[in-house]
Structure formats: structure tokens, C-alpha cells
PyMOL Python script that loads the backbone (N, CA, C, O; Angstrom):
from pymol import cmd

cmd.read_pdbstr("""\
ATOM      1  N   UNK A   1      89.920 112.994 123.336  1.00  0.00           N
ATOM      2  CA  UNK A   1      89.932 113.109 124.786  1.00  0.00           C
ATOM      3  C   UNK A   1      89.797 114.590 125.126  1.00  0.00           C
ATOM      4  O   UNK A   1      90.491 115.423 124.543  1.00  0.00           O
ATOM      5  N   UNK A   2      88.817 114.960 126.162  1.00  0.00           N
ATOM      6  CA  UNK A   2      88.468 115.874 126.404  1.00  0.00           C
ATOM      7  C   UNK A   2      89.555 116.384 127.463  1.00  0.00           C
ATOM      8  O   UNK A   2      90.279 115.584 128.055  1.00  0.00           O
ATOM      9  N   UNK A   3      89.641 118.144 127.716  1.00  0.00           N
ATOM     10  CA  UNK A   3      90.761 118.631 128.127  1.00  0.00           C
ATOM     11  C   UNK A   3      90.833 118.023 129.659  1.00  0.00           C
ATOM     12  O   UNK A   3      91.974 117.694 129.981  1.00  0.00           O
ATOM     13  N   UNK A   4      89.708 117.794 130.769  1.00  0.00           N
ATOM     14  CA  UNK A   4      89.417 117.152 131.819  1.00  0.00           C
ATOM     15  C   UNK A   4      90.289 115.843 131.677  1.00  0.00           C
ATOM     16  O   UNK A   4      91.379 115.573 132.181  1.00  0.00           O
ATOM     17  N   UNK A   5      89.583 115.210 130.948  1.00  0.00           N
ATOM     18  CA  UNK A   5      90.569 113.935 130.802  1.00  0.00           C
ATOM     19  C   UNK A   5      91.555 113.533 130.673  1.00  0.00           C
ATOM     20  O   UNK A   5      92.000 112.475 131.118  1.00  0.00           O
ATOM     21  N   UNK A   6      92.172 114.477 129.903  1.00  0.00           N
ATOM     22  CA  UNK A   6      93.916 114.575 129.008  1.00  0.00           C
ATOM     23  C   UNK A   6      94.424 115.032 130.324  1.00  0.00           C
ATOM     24  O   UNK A   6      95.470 114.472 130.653  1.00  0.00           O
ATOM     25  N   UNK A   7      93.896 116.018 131.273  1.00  0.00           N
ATOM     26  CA  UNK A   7      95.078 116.106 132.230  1.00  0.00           C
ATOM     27  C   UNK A   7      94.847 115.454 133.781  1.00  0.00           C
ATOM     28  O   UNK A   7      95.568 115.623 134.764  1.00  0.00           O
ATOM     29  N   UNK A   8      93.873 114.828 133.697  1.00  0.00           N
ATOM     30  CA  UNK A   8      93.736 113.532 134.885  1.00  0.00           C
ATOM     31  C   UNK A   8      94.178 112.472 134.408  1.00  0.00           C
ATOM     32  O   UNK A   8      94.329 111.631 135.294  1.00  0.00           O
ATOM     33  N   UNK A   9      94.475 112.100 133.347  1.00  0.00           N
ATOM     34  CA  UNK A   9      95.552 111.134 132.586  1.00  0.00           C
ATOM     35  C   UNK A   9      96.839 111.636 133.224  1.00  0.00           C
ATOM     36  O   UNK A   9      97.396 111.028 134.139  1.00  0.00           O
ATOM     37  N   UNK A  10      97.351 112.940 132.622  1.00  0.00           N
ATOM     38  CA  UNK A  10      98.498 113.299 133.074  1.00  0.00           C
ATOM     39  C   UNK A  10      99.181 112.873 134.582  1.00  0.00           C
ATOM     40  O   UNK A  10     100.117 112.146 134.914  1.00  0.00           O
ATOM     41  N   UNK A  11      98.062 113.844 135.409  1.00  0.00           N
ATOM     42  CA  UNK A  11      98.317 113.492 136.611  1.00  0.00           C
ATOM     43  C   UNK A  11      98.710 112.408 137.277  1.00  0.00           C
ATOM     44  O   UNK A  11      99.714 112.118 137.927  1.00  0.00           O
ATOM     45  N   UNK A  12      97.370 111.674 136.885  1.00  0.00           N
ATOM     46  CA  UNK A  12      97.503 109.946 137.637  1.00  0.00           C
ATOM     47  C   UNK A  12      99.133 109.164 137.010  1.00  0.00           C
ATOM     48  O   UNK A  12      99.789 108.341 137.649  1.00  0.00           O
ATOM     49  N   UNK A  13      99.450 109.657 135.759  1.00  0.00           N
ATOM     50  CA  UNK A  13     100.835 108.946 135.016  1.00  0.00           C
ATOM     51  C   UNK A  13     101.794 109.552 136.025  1.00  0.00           C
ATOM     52  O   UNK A  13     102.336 108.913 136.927  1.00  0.00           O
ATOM     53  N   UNK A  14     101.966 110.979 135.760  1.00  0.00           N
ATOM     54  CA  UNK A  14     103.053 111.490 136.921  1.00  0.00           C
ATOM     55  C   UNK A  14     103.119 110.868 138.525  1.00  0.00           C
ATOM     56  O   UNK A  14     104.061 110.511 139.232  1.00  0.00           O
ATOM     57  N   UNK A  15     101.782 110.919 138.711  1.00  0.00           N
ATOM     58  CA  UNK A  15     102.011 110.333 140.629  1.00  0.00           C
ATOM     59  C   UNK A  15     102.969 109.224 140.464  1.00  0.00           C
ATOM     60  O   UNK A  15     104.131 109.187 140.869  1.00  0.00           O
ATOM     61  N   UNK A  16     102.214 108.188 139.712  1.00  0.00           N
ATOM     62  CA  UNK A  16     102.554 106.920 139.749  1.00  0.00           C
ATOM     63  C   UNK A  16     104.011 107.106 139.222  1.00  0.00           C
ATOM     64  O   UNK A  16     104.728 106.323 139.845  1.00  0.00           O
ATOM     65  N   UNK A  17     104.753 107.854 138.296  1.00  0.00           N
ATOM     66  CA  UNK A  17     106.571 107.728 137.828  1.00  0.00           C
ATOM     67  C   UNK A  17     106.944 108.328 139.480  1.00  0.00           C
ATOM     68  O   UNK A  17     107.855 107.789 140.109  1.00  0.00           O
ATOM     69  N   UNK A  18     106.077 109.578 140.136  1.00  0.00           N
ATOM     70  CA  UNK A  18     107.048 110.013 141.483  1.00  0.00           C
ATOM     71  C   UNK A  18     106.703 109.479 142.505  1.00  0.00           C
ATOM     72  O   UNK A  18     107.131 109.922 143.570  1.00  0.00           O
ATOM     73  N   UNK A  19     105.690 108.194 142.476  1.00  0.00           N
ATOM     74  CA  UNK A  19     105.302 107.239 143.874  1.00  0.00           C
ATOM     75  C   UNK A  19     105.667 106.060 143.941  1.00  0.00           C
ATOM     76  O   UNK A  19     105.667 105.376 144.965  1.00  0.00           O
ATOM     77  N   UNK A  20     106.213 105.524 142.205  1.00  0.00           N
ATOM     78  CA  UNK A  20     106.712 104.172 142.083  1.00  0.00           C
ATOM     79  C   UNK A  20     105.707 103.103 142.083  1.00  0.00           C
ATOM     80  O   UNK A  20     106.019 101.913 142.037  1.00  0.00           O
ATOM     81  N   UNK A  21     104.302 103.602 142.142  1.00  0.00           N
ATOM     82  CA  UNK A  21     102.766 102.970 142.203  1.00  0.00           C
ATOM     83  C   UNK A  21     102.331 103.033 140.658  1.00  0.00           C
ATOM     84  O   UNK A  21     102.540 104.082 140.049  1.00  0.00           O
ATOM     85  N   UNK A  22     101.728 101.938 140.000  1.00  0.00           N
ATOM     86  CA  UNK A  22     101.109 102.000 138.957  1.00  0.00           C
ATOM     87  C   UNK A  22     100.099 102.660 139.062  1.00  0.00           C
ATOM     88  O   UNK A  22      99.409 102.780 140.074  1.00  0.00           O
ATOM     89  N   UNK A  23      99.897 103.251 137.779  1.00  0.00           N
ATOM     90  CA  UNK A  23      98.964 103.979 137.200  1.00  0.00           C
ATOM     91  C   UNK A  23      97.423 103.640 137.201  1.00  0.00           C
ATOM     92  O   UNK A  23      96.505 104.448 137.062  1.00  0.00           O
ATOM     93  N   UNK A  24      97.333 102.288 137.387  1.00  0.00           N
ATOM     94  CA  UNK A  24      96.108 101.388 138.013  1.00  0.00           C
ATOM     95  C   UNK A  24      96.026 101.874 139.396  1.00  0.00           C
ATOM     96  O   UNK A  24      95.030 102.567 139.604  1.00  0.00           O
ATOM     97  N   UNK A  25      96.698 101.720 140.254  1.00  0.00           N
ATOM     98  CA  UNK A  25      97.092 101.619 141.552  1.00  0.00           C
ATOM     99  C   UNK A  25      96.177 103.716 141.648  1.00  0.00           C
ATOM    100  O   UNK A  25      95.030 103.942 142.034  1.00  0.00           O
ATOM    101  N   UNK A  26      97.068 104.645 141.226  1.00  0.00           N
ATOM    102  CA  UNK A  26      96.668 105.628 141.441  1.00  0.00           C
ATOM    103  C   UNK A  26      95.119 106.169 141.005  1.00  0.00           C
ATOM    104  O   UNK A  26      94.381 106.893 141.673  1.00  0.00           O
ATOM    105  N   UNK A  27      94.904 105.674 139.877  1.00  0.00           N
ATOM    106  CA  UNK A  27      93.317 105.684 139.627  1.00  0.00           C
ATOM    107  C   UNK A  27      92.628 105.180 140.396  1.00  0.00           C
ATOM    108  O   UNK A  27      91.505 105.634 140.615  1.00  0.00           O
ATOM    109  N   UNK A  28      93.074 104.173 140.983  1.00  0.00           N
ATOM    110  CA  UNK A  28      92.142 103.471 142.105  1.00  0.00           C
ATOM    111  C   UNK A  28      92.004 104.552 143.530  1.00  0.00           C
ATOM    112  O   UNK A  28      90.918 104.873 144.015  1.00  0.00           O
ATOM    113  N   UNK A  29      93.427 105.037 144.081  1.00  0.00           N
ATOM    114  CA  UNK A  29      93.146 106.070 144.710  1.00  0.00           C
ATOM    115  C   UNK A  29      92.316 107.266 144.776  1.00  0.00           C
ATOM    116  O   UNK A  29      91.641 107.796 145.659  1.00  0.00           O
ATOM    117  N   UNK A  30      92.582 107.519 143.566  1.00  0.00           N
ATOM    118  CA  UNK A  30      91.847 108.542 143.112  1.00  0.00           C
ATOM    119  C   UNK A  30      90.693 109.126 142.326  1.00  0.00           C
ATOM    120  O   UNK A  30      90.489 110.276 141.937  1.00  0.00           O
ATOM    121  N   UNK A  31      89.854 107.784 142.180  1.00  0.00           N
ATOM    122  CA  UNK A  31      88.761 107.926 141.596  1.00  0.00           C
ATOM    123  C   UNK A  31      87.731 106.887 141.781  1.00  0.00           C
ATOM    124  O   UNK A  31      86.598 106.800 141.307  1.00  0.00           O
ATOM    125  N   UNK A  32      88.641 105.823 142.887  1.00  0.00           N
ATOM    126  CA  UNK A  32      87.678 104.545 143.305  1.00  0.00           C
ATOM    127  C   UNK A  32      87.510 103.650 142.123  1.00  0.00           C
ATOM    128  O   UNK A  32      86.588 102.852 141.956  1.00  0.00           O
ATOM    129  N   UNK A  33      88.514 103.880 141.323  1.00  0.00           N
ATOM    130  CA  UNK A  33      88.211 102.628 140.056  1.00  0.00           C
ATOM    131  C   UNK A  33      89.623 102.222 139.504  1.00  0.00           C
ATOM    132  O   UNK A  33      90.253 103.248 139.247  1.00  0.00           O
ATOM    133  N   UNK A  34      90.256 101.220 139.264  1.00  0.00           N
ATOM    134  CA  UNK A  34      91.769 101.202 138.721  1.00  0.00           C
ATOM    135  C   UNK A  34      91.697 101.076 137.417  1.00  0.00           C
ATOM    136  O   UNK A  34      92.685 100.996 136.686  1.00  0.00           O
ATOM    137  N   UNK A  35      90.051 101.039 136.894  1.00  0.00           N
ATOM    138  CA  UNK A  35      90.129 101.212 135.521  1.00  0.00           C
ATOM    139  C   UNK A  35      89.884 102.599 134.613  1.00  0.00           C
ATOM    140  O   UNK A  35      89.876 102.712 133.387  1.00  0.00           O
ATOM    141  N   UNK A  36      89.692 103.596 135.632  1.00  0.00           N
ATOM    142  CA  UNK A  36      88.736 104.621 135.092  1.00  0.00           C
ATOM    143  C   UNK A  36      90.424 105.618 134.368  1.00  0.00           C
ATOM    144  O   UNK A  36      90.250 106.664 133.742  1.00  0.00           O
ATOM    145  N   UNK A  37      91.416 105.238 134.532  1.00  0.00           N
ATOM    146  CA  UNK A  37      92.786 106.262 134.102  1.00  0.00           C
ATOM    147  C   UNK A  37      92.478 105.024 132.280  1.00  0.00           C
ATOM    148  O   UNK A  37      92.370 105.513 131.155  1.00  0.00           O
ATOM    149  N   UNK A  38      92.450 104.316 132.427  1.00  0.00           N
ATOM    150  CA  UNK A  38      92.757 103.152 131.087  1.00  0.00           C
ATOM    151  C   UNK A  38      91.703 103.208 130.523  1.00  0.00           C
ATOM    152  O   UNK A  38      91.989 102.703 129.437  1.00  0.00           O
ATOM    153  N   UNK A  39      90.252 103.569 130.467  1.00  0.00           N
ATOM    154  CA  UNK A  39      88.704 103.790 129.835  1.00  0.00           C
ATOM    155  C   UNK A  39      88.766 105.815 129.326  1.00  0.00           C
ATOM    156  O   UNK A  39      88.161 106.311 128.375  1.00  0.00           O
ATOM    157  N   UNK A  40      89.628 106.524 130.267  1.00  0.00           N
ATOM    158  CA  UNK A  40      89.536 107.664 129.762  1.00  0.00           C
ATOM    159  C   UNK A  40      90.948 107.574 128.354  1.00  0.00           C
ATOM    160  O   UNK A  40      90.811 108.402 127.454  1.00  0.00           O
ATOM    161  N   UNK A  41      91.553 107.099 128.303  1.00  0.00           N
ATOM    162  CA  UNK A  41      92.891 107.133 127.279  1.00  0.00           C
ATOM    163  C   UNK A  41      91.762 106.185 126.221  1.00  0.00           C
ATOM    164  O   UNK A  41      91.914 106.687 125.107  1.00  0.00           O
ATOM    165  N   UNK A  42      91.015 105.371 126.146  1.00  0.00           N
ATOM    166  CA  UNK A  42      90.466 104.896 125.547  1.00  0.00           C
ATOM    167  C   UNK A  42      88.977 105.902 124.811  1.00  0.00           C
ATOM    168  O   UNK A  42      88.225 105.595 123.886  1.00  0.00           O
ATOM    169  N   UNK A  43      88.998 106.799 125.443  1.00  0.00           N
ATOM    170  CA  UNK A  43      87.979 107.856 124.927  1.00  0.00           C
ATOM    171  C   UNK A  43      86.612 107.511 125.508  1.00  0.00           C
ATOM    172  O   UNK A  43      85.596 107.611 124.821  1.00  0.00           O
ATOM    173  N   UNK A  44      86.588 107.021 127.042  1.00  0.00           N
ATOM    174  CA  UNK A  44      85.583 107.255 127.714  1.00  0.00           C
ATOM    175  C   UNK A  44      85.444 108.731 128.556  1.00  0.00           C
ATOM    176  O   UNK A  44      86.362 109.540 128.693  1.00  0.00           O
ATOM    177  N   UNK A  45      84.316 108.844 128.987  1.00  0.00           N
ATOM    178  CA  UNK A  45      84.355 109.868 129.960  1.00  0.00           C
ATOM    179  C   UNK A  45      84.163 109.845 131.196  1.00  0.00           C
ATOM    180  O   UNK A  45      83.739 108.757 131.584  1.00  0.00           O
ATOM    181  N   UNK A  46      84.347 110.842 132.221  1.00  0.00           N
ATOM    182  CA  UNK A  46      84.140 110.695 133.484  1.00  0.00           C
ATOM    183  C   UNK A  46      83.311 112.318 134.000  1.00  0.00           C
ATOM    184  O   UNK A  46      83.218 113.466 133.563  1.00  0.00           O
ATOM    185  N   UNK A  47      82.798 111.453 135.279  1.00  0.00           N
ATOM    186  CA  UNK A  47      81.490 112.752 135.510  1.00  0.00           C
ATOM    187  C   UNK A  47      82.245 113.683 136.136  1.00  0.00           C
ATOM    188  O   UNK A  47      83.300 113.366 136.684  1.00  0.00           O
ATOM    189  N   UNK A  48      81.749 115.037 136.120  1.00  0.00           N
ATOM    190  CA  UNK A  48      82.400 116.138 136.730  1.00  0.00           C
ATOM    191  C   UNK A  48      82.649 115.907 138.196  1.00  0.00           C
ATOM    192  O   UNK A  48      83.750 116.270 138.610  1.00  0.00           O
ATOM    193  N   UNK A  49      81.637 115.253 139.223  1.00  0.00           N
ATOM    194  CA  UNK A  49      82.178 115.395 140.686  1.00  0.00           C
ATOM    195  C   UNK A  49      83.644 113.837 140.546  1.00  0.00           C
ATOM    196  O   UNK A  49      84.614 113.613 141.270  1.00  0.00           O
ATOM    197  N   UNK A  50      83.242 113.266 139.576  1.00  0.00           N
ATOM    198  CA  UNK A  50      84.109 112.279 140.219  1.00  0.00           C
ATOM    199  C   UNK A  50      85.550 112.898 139.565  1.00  0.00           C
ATOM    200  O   UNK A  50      86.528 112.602 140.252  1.00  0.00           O
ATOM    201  N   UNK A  51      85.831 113.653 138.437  1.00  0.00           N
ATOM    202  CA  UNK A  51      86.818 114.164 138.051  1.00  0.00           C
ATOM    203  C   UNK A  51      87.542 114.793 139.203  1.00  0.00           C
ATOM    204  O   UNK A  51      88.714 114.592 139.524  1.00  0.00           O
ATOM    205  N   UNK A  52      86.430 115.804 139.935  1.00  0.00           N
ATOM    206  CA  UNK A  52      86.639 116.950 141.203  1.00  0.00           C
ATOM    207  C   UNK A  52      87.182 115.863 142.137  1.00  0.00           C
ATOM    208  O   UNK A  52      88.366 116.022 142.433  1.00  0.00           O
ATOM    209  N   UNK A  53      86.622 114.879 142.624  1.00  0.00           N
ATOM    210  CA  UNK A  53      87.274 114.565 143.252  1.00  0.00           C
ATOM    211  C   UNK A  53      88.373 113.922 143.325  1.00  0.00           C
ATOM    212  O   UNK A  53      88.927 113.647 144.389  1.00  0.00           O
ATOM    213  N   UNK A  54      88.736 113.662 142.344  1.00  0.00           N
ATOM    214  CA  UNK A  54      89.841 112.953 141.496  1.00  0.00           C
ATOM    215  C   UNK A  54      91.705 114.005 141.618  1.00  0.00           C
ATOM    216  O   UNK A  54      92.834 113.702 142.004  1.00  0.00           O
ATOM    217  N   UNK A  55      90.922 115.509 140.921  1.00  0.00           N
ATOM    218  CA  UNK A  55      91.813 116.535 141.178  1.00  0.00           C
ATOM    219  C   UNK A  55      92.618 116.781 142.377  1.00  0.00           C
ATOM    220  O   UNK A  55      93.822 116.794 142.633  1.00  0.00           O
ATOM    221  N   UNK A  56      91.434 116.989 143.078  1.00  0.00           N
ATOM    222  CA  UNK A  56      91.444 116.984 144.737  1.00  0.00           C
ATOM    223  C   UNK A  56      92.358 116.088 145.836  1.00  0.00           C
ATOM    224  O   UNK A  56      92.976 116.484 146.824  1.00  0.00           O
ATOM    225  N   UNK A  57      92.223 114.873 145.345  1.00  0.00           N
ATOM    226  CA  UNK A  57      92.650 113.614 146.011  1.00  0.00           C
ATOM    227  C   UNK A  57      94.282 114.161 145.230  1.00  0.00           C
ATOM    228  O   UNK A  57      95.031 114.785 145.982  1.00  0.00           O
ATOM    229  N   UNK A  58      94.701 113.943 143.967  1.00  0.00           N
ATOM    230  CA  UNK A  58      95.432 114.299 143.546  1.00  0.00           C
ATOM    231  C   UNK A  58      96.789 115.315 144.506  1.00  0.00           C
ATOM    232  O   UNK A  58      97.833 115.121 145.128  1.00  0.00           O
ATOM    233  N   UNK A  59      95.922 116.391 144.098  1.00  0.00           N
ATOM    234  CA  UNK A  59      96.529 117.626 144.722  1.00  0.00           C
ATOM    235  C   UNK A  59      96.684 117.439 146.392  1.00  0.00           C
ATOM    236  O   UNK A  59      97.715 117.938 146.843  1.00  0.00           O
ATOM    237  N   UNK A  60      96.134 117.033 146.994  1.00  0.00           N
ATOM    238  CA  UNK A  60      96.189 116.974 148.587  1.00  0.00           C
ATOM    239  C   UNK A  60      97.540 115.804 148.887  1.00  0.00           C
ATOM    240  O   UNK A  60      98.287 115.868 149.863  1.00  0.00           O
ATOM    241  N   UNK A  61      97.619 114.688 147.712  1.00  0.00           N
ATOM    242  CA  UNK A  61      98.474 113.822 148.031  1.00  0.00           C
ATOM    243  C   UNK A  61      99.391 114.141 147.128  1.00  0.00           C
ATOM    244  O   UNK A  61      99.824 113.136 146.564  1.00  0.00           O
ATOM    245  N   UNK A  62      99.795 115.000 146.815  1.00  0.00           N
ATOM    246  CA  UNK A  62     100.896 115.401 145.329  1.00  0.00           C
ATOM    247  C   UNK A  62     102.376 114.937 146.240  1.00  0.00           C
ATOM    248  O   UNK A  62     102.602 115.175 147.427  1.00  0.00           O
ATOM    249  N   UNK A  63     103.133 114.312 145.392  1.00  0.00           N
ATOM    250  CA  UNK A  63     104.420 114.083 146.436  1.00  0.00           C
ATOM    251  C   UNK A  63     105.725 115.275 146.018  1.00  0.00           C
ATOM    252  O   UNK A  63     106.131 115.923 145.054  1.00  0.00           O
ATOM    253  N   UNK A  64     105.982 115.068 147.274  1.00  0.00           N
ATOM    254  CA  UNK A  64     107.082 116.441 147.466  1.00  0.00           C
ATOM    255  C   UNK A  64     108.737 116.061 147.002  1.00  0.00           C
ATOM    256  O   UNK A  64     108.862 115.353 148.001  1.00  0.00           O
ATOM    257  N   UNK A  65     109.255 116.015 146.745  1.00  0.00           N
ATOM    258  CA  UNK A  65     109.413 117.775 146.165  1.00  0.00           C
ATOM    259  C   UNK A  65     109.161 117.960 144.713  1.00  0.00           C
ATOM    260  O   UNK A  65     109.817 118.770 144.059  1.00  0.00           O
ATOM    261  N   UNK A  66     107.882 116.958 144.008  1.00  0.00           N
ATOM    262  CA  UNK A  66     107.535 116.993 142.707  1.00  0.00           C
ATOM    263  C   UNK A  66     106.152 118.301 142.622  1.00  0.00           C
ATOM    264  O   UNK A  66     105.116 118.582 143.225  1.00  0.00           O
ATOM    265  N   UNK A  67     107.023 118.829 141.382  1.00  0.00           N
ATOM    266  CA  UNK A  67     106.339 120.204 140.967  1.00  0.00           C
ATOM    267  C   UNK A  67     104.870 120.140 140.182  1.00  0.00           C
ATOM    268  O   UNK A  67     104.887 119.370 139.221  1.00  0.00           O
ATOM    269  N   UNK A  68     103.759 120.732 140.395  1.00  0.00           N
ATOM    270  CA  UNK A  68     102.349 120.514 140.069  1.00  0.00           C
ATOM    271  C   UNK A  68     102.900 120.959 138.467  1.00  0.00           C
ATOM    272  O   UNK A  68     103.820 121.700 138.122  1.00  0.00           O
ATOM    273  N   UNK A  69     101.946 120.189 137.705  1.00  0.00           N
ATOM    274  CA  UNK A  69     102.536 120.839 136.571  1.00  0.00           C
ATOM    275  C   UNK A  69     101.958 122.211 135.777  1.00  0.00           C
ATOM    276  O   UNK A  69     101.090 122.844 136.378  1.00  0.00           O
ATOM    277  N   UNK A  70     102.233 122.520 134.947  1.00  0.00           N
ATOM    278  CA  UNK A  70     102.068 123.760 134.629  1.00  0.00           C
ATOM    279  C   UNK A  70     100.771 123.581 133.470  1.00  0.00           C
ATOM    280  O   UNK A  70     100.559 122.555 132.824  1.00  0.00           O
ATOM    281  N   UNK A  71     100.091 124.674 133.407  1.00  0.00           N
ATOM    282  CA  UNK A  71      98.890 124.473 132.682  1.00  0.00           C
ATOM    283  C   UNK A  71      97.977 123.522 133.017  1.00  0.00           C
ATOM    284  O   UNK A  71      97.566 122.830 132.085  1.00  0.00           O
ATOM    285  N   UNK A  72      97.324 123.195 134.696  1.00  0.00           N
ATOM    286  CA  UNK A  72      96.922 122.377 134.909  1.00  0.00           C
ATOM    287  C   UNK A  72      96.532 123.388 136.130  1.00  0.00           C
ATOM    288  O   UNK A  72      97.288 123.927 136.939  1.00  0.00           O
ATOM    289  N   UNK A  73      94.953 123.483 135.993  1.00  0.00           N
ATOM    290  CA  UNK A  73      94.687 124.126 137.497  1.00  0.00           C
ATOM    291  C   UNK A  73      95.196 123.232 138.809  1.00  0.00           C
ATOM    292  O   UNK A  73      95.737 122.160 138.536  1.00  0.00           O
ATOM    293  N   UNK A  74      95.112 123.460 139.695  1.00  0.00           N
ATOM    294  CA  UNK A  74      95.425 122.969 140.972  1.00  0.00           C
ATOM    295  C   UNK A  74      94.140 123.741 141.900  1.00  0.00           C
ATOM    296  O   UNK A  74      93.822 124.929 141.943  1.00  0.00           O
ATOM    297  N   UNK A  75      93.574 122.572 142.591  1.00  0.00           N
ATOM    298  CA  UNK A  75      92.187 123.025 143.632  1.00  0.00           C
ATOM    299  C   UNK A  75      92.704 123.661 144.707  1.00  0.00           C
ATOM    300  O   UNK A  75      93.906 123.449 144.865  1.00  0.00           O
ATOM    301  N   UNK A  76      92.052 124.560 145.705  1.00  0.00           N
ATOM    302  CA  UNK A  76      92.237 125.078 146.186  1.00  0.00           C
ATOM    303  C   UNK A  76      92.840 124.516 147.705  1.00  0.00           C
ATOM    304  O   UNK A  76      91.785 124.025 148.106  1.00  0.00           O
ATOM    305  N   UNK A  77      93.630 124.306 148.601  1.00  0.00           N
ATOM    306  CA  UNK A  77      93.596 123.698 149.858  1.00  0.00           C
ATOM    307  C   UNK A  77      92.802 123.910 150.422  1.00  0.00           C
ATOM    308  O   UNK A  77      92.667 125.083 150.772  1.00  0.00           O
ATOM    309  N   UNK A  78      91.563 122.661 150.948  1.00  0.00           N
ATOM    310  CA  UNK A  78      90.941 122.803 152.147  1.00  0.00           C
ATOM    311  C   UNK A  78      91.290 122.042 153.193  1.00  0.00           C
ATOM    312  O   UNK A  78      92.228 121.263 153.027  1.00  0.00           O
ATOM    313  N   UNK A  79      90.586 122.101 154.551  1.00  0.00           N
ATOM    314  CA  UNK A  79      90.921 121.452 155.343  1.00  0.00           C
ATOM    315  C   UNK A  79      90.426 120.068 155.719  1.00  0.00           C
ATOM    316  O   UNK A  79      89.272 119.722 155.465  1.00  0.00           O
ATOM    317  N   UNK A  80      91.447 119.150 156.424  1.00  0.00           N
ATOM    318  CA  UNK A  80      91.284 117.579 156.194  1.00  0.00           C
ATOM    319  C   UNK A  80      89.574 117.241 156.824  1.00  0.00           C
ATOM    320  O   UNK A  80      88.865 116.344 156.368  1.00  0.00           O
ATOM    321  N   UNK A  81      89.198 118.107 157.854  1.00  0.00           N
ATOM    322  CA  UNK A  81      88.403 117.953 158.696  1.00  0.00           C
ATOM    323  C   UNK A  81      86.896 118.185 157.694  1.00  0.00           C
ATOM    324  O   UNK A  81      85.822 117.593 157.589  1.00  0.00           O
ATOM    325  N   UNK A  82      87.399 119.129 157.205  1.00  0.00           N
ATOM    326  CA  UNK A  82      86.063 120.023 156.278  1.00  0.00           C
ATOM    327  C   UNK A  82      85.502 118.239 155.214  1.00  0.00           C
ATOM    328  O   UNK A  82      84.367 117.764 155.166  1.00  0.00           O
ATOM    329  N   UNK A  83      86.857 117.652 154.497  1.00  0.00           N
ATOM    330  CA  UNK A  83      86.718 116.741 153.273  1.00  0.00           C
ATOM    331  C   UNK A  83      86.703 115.493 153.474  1.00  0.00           C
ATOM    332  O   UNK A  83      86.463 114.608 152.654  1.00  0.00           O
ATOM    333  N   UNK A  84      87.109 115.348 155.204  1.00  0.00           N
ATOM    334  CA  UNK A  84      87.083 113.823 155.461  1.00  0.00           C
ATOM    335  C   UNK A  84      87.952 112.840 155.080  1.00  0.00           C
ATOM    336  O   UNK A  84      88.009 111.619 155.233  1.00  0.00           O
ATOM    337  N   UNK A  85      88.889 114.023 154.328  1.00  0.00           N
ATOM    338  CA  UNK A  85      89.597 112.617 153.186  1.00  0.00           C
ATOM    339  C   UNK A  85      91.362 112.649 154.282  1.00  0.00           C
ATOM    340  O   UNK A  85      91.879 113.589 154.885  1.00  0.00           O
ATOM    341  N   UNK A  86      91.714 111.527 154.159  1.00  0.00           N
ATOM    342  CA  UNK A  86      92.931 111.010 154.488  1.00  0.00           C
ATOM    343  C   UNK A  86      94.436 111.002 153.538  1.00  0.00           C
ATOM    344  O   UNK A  86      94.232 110.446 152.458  1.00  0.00           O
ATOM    345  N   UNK A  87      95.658 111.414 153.674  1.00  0.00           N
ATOM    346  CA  UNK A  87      96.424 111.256 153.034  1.00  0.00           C
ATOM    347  C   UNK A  87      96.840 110.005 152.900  1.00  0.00           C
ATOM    348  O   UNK A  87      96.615 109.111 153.715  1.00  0.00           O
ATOM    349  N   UNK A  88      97.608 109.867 151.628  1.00  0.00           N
ATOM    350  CA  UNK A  88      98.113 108.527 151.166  1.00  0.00           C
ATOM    351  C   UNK A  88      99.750 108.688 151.582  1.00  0.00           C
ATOM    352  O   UNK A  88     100.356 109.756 151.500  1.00  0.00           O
ATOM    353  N   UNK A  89     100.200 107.714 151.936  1.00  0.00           N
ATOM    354  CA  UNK A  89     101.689 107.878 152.630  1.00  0.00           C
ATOM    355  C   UNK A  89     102.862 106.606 151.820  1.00  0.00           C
ATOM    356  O   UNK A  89     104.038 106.537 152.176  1.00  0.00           O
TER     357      UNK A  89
END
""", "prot")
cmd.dss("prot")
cmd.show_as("cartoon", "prot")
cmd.util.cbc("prot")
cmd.orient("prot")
């Protein structure tokens, strides 16, 4: 598993222990597929924009007061208007 993968694995596992949402459930959020977190642990790959947007979705909906983790870039904040995209609540 490539380093992209190993830590969008990460991610999507963490949301889901600090949202109480399966790990299906968050891949689906976050990448439009509830299979694409269970095909990358399996040693598939995923394309760079859909990773990006994956990060993105991630980071914009990260729940509070859980800490981004370390050794894991974090995208930059843009604005909701600029990305179109909606928070998850």
C-alpha cells in the first residue's frame, strides 16, 4: 500500500472511531464509494483527484475536538463557496 493510501485508510478508520459511523459509511462520504477504504487495504489504488478530494472532504469535516494526526499533511482551508462542498453534521 502506497503512502496515499496507508493514510486515507488511516483517516477514514479514525473519523469513523470519532463519528461512531462505519468506515464504509465514511468512504462513502468521502470518496463517493463505500468500497473504495476496503479495495485500498486490499492493495488497490485510487486516482490522485479522487484521493484530493477525499483529503479535503476529510479535513473540512474532521470532528472536534479530535486532533489531525501527525505525519499526515492536512489541505489547506478553502472557502465553502469557492468548493461547493457541504459539511457533514
Amino acid at each position: 500500500m502506497d503512502d496515499t493510501a496507508r493514510q486515507l485508510v488511516k483517516l477514514c478508520g479514525l473519523f469513523a472511531e470519532y463519528t461512531g459511523r462505519s468506515v464504509s459509511t465514511v468512504s462513502r462520504y468521502a470518496t463517493g464509494s463505500g468500497e473504495t477504504v476496503a479495495r485500498l487495504c486490499r492493495g488497490r489504488t485510487i486516482t490522485t483527484r479522487r484521493a484530493e478530494r477525499a483529503f479535503r472532504f476529510l479535513s473540512e469535516n474532521w470532528p472536534e475536538p479530535a486532533e489531525w494526526p501527525e505525519g499526515i499533511p492536512r489541505p489547506a482551508p478553502i472557502e465553502a463557496a469557492e468548493s461547493g462542498a457541504g459539511r457533514v453534521h
